[in-house]
N, CA, C and O atoms as CSV, one atom per row, in Angstrom:
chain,resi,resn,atom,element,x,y,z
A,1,UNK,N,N,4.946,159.392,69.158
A,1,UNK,CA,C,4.711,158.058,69.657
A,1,UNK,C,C,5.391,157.914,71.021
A,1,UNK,O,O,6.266,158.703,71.377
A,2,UNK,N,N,4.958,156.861,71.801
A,2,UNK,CA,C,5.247,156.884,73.127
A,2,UNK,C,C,6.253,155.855,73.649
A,2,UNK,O,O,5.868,154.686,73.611
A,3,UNK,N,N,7.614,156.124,74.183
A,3,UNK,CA,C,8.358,154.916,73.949
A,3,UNK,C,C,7.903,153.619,74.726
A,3,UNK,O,O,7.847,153.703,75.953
A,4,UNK,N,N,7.675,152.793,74.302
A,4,UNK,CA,C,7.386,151.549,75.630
A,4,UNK,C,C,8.706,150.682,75.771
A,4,UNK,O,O,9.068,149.969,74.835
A,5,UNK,N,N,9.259,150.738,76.690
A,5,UNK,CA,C,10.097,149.129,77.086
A,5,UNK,C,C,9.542,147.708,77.476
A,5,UNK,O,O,8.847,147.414,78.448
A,6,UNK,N,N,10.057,146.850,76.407
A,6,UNK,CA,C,9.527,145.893,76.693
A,6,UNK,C,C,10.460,144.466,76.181
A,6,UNK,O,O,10.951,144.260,75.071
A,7,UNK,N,N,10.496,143.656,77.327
A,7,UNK,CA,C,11.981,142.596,76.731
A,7,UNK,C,C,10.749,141.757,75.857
A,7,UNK,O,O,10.809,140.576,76.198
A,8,UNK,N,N,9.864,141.934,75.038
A,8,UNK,CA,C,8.902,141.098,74.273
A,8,UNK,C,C,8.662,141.664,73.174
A,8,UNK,O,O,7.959,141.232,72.261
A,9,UNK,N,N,9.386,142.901,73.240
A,9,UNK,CA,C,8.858,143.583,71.823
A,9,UNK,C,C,9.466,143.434,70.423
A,9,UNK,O,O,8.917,143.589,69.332
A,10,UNK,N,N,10.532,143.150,70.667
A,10,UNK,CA,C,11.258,142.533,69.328
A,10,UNK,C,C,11.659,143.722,68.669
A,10,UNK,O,O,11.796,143.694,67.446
A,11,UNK,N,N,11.831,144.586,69.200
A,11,UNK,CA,C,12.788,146.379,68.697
A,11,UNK,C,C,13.940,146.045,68.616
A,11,UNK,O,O,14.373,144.912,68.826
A,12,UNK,N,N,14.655,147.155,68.250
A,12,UNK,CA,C,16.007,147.264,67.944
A,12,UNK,C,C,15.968,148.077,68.608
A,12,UNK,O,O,14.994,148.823,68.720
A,13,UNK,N,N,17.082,148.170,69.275
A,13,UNK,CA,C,17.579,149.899,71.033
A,13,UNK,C,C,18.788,150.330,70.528
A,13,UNK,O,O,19.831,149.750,70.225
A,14,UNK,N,N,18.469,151.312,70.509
A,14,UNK,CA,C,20.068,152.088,70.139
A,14,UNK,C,C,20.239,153.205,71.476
A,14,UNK,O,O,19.566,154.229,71.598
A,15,UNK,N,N,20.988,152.876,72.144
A,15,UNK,CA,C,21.421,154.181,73.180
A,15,UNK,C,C,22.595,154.586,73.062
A,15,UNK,O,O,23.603,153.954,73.380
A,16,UNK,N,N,22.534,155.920,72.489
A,16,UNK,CA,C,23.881,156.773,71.975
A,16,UNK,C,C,24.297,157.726,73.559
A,16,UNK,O,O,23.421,157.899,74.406
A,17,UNK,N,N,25.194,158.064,73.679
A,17,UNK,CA,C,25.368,159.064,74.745
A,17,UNK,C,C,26.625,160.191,74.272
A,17,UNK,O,O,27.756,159.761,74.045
A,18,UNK,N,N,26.418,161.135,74.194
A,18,UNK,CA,C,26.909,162.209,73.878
A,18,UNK,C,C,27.193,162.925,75.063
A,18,UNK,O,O,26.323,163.471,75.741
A,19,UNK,N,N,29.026,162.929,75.453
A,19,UNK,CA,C,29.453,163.501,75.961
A,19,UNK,C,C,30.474,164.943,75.854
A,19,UNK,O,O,31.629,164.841,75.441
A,20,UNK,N,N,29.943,166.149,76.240
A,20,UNK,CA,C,30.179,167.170,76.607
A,20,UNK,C,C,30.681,168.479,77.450
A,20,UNK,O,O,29.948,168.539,78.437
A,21,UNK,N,N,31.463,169.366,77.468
A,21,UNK,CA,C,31.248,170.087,78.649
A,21,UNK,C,C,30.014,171.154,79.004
A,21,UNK,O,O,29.583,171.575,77.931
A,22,UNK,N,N,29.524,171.552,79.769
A,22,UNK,CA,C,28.327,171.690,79.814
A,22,UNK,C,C,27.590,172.969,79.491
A,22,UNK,O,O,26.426,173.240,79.785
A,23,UNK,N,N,28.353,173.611,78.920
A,23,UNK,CA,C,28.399,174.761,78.101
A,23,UNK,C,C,27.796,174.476,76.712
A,23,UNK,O,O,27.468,175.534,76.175
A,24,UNK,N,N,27.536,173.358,75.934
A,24,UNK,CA,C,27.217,172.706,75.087
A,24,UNK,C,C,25.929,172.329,75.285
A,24,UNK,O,O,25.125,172.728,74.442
A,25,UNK,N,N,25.447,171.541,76.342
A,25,UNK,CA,C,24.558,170.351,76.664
A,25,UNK,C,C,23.404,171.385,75.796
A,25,UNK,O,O,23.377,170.887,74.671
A,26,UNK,N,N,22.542,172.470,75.810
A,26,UNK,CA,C,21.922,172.537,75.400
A,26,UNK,C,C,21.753,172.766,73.855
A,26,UNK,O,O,20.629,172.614,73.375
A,27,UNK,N,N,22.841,173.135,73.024
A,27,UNK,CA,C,23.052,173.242,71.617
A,27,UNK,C,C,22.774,171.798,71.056
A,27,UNK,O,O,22.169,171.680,69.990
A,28,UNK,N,N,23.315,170.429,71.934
A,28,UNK,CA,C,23.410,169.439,71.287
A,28,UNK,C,C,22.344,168.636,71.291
A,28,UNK,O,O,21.992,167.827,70.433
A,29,UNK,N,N,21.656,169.025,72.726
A,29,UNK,CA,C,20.275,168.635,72.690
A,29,UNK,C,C,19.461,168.951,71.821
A,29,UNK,O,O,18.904,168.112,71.113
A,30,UNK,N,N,19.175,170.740,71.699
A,30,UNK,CA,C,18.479,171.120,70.482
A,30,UNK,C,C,18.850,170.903,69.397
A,30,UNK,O,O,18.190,171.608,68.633
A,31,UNK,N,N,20.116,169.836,68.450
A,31,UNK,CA,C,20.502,169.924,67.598
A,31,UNK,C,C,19.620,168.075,67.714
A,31,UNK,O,O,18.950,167.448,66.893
A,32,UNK,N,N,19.849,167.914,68.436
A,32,UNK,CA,C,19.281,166.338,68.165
A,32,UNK,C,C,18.020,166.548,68.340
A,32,UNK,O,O,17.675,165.383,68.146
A,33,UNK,N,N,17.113,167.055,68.536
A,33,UNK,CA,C,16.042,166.928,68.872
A,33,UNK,C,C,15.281,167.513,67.358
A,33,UNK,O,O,14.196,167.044,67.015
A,34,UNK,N,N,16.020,168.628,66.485
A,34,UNK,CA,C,15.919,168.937,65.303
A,34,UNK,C,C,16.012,168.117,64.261
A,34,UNK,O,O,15.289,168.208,63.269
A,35,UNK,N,N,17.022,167.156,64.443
A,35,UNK,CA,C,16.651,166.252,63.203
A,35,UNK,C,C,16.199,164.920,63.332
A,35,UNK,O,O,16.112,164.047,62.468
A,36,UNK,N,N,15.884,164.885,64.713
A,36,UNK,CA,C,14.746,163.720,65.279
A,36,UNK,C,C,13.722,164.414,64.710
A,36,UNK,O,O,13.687,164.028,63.542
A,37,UNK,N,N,12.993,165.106,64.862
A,37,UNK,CA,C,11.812,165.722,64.794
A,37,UNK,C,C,11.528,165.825,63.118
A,37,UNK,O,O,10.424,165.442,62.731
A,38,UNK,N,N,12.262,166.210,62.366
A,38,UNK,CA,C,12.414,166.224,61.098
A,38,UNK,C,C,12.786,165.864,60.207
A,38,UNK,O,O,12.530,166.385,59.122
A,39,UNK,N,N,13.832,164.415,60.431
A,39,UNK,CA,C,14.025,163.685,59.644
A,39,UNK,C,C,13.983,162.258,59.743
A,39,UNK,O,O,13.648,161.424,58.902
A,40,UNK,N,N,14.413,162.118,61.010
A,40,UNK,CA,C,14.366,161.046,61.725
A,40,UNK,C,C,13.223,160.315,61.676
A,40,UNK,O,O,12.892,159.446,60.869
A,41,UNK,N,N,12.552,160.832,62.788
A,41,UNK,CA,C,11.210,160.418,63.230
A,41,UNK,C,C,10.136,160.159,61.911
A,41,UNK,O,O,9.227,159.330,61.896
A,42,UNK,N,N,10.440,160.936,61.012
A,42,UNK,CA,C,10.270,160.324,59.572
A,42,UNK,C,C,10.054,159.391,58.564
A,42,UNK,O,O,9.149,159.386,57.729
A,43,UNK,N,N,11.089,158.494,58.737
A,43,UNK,CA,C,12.213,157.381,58.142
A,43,UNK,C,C,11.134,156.027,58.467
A,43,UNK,O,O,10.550,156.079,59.550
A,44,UNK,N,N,10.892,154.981,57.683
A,44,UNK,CA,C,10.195,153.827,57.773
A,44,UNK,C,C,11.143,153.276,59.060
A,44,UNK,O,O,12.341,153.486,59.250
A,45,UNK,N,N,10.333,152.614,59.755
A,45,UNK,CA,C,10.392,151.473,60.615
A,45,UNK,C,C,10.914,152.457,61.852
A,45,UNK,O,O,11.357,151.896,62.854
A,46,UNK,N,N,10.881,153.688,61.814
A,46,UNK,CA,C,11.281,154.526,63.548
A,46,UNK,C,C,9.903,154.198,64.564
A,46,UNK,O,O,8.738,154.490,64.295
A,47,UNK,N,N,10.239,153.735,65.395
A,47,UNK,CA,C,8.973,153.478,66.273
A,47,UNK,C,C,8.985,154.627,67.550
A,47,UNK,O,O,8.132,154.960,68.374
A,48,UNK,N,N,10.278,155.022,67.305
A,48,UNK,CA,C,9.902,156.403,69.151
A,48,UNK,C,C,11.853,156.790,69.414
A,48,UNK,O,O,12.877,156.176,69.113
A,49,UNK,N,N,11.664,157.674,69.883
A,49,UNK,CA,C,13.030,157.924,70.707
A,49,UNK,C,C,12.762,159.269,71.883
A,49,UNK,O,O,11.815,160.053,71.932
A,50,UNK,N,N,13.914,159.178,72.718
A,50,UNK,CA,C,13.626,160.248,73.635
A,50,UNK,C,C,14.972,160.466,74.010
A,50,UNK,O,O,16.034,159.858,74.146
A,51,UNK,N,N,14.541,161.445,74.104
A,51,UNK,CA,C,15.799,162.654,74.869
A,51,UNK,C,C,15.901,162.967,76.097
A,51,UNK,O,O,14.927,163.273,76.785
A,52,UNK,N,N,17.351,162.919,76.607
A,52,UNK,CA,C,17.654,162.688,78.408
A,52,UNK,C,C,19.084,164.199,78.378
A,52,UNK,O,O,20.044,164.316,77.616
A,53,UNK,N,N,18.846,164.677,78.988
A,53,UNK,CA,C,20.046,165.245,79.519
A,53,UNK,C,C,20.606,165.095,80.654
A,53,UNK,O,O,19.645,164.536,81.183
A,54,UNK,N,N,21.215,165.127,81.300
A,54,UNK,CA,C,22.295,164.778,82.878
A,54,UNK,C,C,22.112,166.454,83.321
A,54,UNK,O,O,22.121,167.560,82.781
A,55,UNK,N,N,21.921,165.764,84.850
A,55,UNK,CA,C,21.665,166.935,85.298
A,55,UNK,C,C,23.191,167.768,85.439
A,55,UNK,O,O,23.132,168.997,85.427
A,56,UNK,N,N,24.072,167.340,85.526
A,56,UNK,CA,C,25.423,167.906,85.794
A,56,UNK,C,C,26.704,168.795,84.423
A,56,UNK,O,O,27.816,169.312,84.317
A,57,UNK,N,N,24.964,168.278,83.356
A,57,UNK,CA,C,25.232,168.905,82.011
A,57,UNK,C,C,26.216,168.666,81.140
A,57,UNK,O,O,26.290,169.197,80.032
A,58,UNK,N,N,27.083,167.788,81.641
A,58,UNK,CA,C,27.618,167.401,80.670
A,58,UNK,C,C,27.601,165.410,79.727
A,58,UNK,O,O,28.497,164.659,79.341
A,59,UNK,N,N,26.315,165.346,79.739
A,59,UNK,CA,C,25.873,164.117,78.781
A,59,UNK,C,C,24.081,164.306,78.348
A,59,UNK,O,O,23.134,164.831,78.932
A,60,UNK,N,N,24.232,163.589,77.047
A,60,UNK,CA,C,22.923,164.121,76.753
A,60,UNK,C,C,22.570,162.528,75.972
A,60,UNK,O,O,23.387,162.030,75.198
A,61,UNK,N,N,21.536,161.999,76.236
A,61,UNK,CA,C,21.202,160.737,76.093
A,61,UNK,C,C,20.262,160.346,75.078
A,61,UNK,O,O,19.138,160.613,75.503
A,62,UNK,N,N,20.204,159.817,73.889
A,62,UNK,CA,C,19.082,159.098,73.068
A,62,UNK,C,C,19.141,157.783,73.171
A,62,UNK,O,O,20.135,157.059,73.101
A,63,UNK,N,N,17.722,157.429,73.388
A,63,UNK,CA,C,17.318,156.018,73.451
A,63,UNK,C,C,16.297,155.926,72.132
A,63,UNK,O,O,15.302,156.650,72.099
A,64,UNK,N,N,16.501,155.290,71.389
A,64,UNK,CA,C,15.839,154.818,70.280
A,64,UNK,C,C,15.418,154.002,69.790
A,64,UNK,O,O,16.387,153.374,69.362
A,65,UNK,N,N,14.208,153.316,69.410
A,65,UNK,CA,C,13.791,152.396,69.005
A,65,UNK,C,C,13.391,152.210,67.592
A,65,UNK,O,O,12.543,152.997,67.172
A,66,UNK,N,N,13.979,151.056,66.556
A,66,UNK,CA,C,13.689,150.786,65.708
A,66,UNK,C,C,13.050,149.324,65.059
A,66,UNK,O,O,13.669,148.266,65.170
A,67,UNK,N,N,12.339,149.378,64.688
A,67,UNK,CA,C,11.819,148.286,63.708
A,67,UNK,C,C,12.714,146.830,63.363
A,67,UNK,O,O,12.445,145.629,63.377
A,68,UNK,N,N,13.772,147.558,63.090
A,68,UNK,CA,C,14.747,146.707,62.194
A,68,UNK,C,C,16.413,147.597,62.018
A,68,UNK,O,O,16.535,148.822,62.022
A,69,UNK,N,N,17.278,146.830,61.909
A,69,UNK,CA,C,18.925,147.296,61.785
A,69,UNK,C,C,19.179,147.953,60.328
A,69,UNK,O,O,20.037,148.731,59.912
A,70,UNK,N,N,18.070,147.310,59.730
A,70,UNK,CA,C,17.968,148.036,58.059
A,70,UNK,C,C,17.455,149.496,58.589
A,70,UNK,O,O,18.206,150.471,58.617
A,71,UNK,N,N,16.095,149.532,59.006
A,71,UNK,CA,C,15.409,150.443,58.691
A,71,UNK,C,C,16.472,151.938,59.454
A,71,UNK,O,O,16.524,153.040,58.908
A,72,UNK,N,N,17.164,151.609,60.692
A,72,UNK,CA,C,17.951,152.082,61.102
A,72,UNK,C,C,19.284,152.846,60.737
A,72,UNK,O,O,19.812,153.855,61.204
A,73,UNK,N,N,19.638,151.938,59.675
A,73,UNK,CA,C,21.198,152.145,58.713
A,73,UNK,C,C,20.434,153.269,57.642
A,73,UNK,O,O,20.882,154.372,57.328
A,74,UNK,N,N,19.522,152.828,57.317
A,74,UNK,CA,C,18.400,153.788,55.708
A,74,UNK,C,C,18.291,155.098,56.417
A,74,UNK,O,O,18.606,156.141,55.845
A,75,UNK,N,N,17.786,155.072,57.841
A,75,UNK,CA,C,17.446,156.545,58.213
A,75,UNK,C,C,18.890,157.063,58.324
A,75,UNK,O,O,19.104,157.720,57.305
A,76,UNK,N,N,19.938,157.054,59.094
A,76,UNK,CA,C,21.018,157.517,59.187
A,76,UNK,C,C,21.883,157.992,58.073
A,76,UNK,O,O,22.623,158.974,58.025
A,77,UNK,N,N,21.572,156.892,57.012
A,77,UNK,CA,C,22.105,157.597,55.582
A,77,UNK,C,C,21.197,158.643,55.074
A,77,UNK,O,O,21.682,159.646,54.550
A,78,UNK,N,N,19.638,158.462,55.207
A,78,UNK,CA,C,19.289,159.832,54.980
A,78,UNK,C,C,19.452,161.449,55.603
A,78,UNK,O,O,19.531,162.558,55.077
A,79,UNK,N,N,19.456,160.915,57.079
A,79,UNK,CA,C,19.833,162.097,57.782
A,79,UNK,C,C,21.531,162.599,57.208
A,79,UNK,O,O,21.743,163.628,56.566
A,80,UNK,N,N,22.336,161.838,57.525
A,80,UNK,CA,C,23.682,162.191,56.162
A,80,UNK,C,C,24.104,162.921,55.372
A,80,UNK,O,O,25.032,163.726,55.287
A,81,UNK,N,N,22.646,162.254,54.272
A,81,UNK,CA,C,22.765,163.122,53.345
A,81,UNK,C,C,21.936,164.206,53.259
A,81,UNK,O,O,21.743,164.706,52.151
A,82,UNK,N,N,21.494,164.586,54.079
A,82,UNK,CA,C,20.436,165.833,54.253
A,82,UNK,C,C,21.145,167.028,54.389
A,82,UNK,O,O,21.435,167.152,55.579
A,83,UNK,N,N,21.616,168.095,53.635
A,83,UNK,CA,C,22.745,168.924,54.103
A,83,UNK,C,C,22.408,169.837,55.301
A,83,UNK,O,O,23.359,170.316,55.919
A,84,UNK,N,N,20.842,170.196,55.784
A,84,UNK,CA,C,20.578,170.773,56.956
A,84,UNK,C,C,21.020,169.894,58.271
A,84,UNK,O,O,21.479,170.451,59.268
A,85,UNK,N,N,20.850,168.536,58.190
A,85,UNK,CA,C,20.810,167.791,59.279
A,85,UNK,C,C,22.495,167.348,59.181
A,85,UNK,O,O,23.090,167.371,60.258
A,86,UNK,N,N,23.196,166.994,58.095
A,86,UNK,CA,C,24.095,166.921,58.276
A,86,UNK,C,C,25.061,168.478,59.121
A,86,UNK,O,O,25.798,168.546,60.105
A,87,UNK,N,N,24.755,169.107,58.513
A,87,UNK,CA,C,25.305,170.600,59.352
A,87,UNK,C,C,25.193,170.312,60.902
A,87,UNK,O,O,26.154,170.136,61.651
A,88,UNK,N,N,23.782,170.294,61.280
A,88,UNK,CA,C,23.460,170.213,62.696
A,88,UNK,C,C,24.714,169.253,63.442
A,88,UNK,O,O,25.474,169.581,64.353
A,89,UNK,N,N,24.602,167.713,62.557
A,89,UNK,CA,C,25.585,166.705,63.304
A,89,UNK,C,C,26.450,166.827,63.089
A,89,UNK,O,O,27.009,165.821,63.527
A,90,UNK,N,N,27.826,168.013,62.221
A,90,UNK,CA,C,28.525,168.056,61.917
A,90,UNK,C,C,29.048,168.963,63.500
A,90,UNK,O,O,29.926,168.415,64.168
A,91,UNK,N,N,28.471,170.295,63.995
A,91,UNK,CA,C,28.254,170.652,64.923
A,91,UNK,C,C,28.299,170.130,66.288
A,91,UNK,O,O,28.858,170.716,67.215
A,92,UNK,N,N,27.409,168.483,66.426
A,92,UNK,CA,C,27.212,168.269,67.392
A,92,UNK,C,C,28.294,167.627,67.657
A,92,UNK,O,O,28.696,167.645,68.821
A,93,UNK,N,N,29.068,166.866,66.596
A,93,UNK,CA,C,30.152,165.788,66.834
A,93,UNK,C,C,31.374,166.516,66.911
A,93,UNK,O,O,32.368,165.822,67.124
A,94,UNK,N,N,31.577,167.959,66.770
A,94,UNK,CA,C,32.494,169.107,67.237
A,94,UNK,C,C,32.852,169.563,68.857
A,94,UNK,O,O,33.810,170.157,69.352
A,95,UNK,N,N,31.902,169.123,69.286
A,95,UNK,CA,C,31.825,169.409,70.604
A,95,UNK,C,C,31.906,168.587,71.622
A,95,UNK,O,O,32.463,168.926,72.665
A,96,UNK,N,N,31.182,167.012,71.394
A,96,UNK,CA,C,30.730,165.886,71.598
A,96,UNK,C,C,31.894,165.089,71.769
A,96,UNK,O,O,32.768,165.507,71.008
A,97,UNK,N,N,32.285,164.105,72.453
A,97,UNK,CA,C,32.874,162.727,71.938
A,97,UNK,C,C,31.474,161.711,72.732
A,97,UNK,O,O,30.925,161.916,73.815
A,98,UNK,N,N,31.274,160.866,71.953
A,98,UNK,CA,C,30.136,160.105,72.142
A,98,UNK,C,C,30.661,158.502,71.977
A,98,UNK,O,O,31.662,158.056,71.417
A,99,UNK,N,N,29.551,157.821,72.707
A,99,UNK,CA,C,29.175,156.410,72.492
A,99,UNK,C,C,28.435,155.595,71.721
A,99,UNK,O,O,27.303,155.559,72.205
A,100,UNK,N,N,28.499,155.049,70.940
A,100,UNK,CA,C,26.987,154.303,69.930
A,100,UNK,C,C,26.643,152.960,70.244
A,100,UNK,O,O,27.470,152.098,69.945
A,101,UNK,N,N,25.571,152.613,70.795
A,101,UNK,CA,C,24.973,151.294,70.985
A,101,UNK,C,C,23.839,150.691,70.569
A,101,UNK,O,O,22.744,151.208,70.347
A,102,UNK,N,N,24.182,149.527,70.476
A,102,UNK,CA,C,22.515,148.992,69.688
A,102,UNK,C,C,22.478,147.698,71.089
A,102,UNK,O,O,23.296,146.814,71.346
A,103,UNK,N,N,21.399,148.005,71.658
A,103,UNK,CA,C,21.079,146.965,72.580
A,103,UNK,C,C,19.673,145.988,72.729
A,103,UNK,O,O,18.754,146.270,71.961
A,104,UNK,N,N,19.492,144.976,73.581
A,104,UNK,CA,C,18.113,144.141,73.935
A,104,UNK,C,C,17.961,144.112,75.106
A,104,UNK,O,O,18.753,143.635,75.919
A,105,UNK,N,N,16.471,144.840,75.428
A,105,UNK,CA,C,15.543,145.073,76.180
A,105,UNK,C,C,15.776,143.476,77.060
A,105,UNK,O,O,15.198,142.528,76.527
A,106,UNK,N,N,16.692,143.124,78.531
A,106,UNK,CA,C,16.555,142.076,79.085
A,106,UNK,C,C,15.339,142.067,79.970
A,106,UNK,O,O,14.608,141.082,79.873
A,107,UNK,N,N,15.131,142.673,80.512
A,107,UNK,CA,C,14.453,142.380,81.840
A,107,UNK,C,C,13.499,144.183,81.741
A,107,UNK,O,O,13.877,145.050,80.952
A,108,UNK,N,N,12.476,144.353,82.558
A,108,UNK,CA,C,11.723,145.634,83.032
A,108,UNK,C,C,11.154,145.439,84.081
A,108,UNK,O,O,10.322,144.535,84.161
A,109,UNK,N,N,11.445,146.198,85.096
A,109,UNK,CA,C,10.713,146.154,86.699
A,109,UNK,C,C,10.150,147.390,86.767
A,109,UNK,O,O,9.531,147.732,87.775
């Protein structure tokens, strides 16, 4: 699915940022992009997310859109408890110190 921004859409935004040294950036990318792809993207009420890396390699960016703060909390406990996906994020948050945000779409130019 294709992400759209839109301050009318009535989503839920989550922009996480995962910071790294840049020796990492690509393990953590491919580690998120693995259980986006497979568990995530899955989960009732996921409407899209995308993946950003920094060119200077050390931050790696998800923007995510959800349905609802439920449907959001349900996927995360499933990914959790998934022992493949938990491995992956067990990994990524080894390397990582990160940010977690849930935000609203103000304005788009």
């Amino acid at each position: 699915m294709t992400t759209t921004i839109s301050k009318n859409s009535n989503l839920l935004t989550f922009i996480n940022i995962f910071n790294m040294q840049p020796a990492h950036q690509q393990e953590v990318a491919d580690g998120l992009k693995e259980v986006t792809v497979h568990i995530v993207s899955r989960q009732p009420g996921f409407v899209s997310a995308s993946l950003h890396k920094s060119h200077d390699g050390t931050r790696v960016i998800m923007y995510a859109q959800w349905r609802s703060r439920e449907d959001q909390e349900a996927a995360y406990e499933a990914m959790r408890g998934n022992p493949e996906s938990k491995a992956i994020l067990d990994k990524i948050m080894a390397v990582t110190s990160y940010q977690l945000g849930t935000f609203d779409v103000v304005e788009t130019f």
